[in-house]
C-alpha positions in Angstrom: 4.4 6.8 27.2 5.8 5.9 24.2 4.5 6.7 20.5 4.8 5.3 17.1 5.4 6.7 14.0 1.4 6.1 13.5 0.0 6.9 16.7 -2.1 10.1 16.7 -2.7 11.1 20.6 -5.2 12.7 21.2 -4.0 16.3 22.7 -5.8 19.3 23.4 -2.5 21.1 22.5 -2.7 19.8 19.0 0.9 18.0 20.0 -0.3 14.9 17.5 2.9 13.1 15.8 1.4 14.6 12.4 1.1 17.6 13.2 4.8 18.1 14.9 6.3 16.3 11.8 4.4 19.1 9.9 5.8 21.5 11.6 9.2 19.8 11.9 9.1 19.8 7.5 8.5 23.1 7.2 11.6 24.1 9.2 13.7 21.9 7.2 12.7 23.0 3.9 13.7 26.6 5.5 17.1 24.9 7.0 19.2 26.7 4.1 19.7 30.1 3.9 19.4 29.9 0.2 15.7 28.3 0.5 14.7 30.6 3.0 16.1 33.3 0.5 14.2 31.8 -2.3 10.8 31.2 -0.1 10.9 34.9 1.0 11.2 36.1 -3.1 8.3 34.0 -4.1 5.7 35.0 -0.4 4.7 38.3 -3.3 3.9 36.3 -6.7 5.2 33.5 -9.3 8.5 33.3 -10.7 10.0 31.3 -13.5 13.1 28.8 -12.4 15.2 31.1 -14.4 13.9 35.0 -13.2 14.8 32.7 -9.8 18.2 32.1 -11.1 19.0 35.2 -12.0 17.8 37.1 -8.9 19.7 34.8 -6.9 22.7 34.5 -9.2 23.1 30.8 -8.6 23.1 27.7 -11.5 19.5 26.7 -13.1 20.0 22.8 -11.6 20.8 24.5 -8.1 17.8 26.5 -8.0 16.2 23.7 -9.0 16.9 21.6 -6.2 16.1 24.2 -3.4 13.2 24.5 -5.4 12.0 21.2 -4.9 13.2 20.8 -1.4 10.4 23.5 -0.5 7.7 22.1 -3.0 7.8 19.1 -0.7 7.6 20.6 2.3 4.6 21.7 0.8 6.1 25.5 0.9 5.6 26.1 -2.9 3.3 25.1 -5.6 4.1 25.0 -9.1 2.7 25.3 -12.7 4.2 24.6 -15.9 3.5 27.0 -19.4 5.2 25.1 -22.2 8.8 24.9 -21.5 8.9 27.1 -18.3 8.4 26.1 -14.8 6.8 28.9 -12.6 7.0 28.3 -8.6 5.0 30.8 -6.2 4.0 30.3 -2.7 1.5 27.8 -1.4 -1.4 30.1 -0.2 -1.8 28.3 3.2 -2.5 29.2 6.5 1.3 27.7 7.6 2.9 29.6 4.7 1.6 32.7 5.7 2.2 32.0 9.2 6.2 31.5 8.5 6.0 34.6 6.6 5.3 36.8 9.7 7.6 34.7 11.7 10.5 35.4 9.6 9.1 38.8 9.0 9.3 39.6 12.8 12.4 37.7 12.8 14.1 40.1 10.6 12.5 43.6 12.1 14.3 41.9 15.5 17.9 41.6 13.5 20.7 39.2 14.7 21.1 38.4 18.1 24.9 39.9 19.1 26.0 36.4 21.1 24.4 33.5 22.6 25.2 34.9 25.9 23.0 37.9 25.5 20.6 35.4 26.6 21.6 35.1 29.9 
């Protein structure tokens, strides 16, 4: 069977073309070891673009565009106070849920080789 872009199978798996390109975003805003670096400083509480900057010791613009790379995955919120720009992250069930993944993901540390696998 073949699916559209807008088809929406029903599926008691929850396998619905939304809901995999949901999924799908949220690994791609986290495809960048700086974003992922940045996601995991803001899963406590807000920071400003530059307190962001600083921790990560990278340019304003670049943090900037990391920054909105995970805002559209919908992996940060943000709120403005005057000048300053603070991002946290979204308080959602998927946000949380990548938290413990890459929580777990660390305790497990770096696979050795691929061929550990086998």
């Amino acid at each position: 069977m073949t699916l559209s872009q807008n088809d929406t199978p029903s599926n008691e798996n929850g396998l619905t073309t939304p809901n995999l390109t949901a999924v799908a975003n949220a690994f791609k805003s986290l495809d960048d070891d700086m974003r992922l670096r940045i996601f995991w400083l803001l899963r406590d509480g807000e920071k400003s673009v530059g307190e962001i900057a600083a921790l990560m010791k990278m340019s304003c613009p670049a943090v900037c565009h990391h920054l909105k790379q995970l805002k559209i995955g919908g992996l940060l919120v943000s709120r403005r106070d005057g000048k300053e720009v603070y991002y946290t992250k979204a308080q959602t069930t998927r946000t949380n849920l990548l938290c413990l993944t890459i929580e777990g993901l660390i305790k497990l540390g770096p696979e050795t080789s691929a061929s550990s696998l086998r």
